[in-house]
C-alpha positions as CSV (number, residue, x, y, z in Angstrom):
1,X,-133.3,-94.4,28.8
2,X,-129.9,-95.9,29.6
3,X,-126.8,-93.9,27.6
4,X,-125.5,-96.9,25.4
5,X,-122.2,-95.0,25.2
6,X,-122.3,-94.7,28.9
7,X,-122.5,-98.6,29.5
8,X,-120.0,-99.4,26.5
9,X,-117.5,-97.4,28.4
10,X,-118.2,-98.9,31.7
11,X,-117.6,-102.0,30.5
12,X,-114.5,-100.9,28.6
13,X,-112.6,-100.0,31.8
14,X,-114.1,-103.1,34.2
15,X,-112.6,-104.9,31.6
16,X,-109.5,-103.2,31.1
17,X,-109.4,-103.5,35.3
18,X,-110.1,-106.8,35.6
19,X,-107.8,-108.3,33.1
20,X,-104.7,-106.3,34.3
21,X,-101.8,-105.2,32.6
22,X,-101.4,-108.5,30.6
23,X,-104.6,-106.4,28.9
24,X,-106.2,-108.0,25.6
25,X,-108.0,-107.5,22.4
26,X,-110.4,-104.8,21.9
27,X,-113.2,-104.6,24.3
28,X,-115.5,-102.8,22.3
29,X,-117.1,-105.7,20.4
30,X,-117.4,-107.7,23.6
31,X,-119.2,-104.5,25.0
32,X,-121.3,-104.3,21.7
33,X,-122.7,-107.9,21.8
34,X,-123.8,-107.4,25.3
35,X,-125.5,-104.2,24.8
36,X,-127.3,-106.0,21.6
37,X,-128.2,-108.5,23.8
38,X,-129.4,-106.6,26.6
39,X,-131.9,-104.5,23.8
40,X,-132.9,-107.5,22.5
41,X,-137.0,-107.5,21.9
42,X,-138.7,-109.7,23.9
43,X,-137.1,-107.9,27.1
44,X,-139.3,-105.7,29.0
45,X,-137.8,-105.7,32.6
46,X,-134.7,-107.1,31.8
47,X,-133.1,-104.5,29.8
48,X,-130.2,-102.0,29.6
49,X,-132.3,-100.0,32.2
50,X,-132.5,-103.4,34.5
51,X,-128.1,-103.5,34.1
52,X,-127.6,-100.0,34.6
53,X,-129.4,-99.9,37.9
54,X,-127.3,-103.5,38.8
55,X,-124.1,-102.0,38.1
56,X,-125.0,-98.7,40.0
57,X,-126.0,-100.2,42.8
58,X,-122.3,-102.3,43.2
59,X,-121.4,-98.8,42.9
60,X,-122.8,-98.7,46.3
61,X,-122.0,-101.9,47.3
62,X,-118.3,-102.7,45.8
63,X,-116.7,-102.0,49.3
64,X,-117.8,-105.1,50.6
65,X,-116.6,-106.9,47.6
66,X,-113.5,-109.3,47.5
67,X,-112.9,-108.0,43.6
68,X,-115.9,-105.6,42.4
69,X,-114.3,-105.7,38.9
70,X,-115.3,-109.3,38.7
71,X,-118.3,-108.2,40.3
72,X,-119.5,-105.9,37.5
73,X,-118.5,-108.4,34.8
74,X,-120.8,-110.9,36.5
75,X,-123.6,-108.0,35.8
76,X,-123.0,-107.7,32.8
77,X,-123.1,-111.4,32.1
78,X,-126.0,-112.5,34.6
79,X,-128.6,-112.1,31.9
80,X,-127.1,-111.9,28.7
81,X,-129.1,-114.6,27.9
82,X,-132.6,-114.0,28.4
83,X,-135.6,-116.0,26.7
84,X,-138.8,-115.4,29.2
85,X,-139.7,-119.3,27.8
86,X,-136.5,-120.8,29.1
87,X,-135.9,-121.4,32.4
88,X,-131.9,-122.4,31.9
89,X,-131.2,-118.8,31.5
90,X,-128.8,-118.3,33.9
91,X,-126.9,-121.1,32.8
92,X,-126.7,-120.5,29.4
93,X,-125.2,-116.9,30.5
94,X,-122.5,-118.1,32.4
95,X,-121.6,-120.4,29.7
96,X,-121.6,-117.4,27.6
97,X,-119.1,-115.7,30.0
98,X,-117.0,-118.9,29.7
99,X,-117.1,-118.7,25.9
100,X,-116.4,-115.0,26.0
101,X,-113.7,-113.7,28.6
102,X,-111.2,-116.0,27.9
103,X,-111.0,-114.7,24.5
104,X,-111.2,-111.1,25.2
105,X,-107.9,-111.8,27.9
106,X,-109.3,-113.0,31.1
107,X,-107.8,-115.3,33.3
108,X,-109.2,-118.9,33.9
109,X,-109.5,-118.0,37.7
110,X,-111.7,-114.7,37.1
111,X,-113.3,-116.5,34.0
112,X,-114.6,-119.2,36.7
113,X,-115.2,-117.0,39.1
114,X,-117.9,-114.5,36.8
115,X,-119.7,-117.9,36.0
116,X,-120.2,-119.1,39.1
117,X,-121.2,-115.5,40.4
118,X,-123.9,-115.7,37.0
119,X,-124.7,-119.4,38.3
120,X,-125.4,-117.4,42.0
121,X,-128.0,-115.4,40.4
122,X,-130.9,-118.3,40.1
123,X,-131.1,-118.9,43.9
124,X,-130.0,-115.1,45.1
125,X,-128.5,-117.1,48.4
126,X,-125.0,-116.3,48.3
127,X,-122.9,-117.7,51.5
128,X,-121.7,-115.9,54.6
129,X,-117.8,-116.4,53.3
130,X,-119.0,-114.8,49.7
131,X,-118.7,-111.2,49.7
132,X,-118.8,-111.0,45.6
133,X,-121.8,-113.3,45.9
134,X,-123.4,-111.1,48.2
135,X,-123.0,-107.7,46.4
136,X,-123.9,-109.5,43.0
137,X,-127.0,-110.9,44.6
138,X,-128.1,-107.5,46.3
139,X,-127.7,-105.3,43.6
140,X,-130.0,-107.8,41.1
141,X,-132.5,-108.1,44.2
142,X,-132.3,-104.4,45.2
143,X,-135.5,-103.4,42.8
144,X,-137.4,-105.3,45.6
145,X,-136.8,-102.5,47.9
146,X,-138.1,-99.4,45.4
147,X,-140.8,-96.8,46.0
148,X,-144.6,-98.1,45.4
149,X,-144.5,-96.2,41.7
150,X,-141.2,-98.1,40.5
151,X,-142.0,-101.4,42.0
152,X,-145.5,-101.5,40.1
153,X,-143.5,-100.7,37.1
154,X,-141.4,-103.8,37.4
155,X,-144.5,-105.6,38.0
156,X,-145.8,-105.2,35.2
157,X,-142.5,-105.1,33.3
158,X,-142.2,-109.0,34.3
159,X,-146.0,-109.5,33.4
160,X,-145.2,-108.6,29.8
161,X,-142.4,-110.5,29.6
162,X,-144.6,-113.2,30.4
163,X,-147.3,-111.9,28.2
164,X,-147.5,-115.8,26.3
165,X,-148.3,-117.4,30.0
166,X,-152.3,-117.6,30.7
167,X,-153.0,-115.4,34.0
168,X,-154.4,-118.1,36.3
169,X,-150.4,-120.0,35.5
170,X,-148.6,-116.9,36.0
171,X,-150.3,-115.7,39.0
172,X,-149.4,-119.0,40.4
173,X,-145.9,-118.7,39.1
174,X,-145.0,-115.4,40.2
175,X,-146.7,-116.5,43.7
176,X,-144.4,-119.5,43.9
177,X,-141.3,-117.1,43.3
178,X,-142.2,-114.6,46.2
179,X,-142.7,-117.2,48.9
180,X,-139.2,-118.5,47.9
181,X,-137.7,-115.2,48.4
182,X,-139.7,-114.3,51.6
183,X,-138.5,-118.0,52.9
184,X,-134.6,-116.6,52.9
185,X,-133.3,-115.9,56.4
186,X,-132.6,-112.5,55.0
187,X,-133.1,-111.0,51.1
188,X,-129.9,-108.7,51.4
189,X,-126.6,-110.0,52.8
190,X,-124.6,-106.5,52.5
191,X,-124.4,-104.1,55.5
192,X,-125.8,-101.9,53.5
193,X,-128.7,-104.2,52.1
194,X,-129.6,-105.5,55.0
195,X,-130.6,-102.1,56.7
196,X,-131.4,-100.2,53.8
197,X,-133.4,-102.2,51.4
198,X,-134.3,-105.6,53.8
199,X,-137.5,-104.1,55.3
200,X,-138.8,-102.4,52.3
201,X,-138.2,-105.5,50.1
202,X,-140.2,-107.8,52.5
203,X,-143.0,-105.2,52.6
204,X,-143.2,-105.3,48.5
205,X,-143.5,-108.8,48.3
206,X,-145.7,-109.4,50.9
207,X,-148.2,-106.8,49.2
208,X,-147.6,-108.4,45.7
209,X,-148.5,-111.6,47.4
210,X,-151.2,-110.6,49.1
211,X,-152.8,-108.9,45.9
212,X,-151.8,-112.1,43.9
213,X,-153.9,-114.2,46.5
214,X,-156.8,-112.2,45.4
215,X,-159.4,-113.7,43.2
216,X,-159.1,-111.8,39.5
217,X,-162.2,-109.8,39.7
218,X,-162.0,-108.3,43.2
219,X,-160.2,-104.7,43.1
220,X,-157.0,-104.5,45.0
């Protein structure tokens, strides 16, 4: 279980970073709205757990970022907003960002730029020129790339999300979403992606996809 305490402190200092010496109100209610958000109930996959491993993995990834600060507020923003019966969630999370950061002392420039990293996250195809892209977009996609045991587990995390959409329409659905992420050149855009999570990734979703194709009653 993710250490709430943990998180509000991480975003305390990306914050603090971000914003610079000009500094700001008090981050802790911005934190605390985010972390409320991030528990909220009908969340199975995306939840604190889901940001944790996002921010950790910039962790990994921030030396290829332009600004990782900005980076890690995009994370923290990229699903703030999450109904599983909406499909202008991404949207409505970087509007939240716009809403938000100003007031808690961030510049226009970074203000825009956490949006448009959100706005990133419904495609996952950053460009060449856009190292904050990239790292944002690897990190959110690098649960693609986990051992057979935790990728089930997200599996069937997403599933219940879905739990209101019949099986033969999310079957369909989910099928629809993997053949778009297989059709990218390349999932990961990092060094570090691309040799470390690329192959692993590709092998995941082809499986899922393969199973998926299956009529329900025969055993995979």
């Amino acid at each position: 279980m993710a250490d709430l305490d943990v998180l509000r402190a991480r975003f305390v200092r990306t914050l603090e970073a971000a914003r610079g010496p000009a500094g700001g109100p008090d981050p802790d209610p911005y934190a605390d709205d985010l972390l409320g958000r991030w528990q909220e109930p009908q969340r199975r996959y995306h939840t604190v757990a889901h940001l944790t491993a996002v921010l950790d993995h910039i962790d990994v990834l921030e030396k290829y970022a332009h600004d990782p600060d900005v980076v890690r507020l995009a994370a923290w923003f990229h699903d703030a907003v999450y109904l599983p019966d909406r499909s202008e969630n991404e949207e409505r999370s970087a509007r939240l960002a716009e809403r938000a950061l100003p007031e808690a002392g961030m510049s226009a420039a970074k203000t825009a730029e956490v949006a448009r990293l959100v706005r990133l996250t419904v495609g996952h195809d950053p460009a060449d020129d856009d190292p904050d892209g990239q790292v944002l977009c690897d990190a959110d996609l690098a649960i693609l790339a986990s051992p057979p045991s935790a990728y089930a587990a997200y599996t069937a995390a997403v599933r219940e999300e879905y739990h209101f959409v019949p099986n033969d329409a999310f079957r369909a659905g989910r099928a629809a979403i993997l053949r778009q992420l297989l059709d990218l050149p390349r999932l990961f855009r990092t060094p570090y992606g691309a040799s470390e999570w690329e192959a692993t990734a590709r092998y995941n979703l082809t499986a899922e996809l393969e199973m998926l194709s299956l009529p329900p009653d025969v055993p995979s």
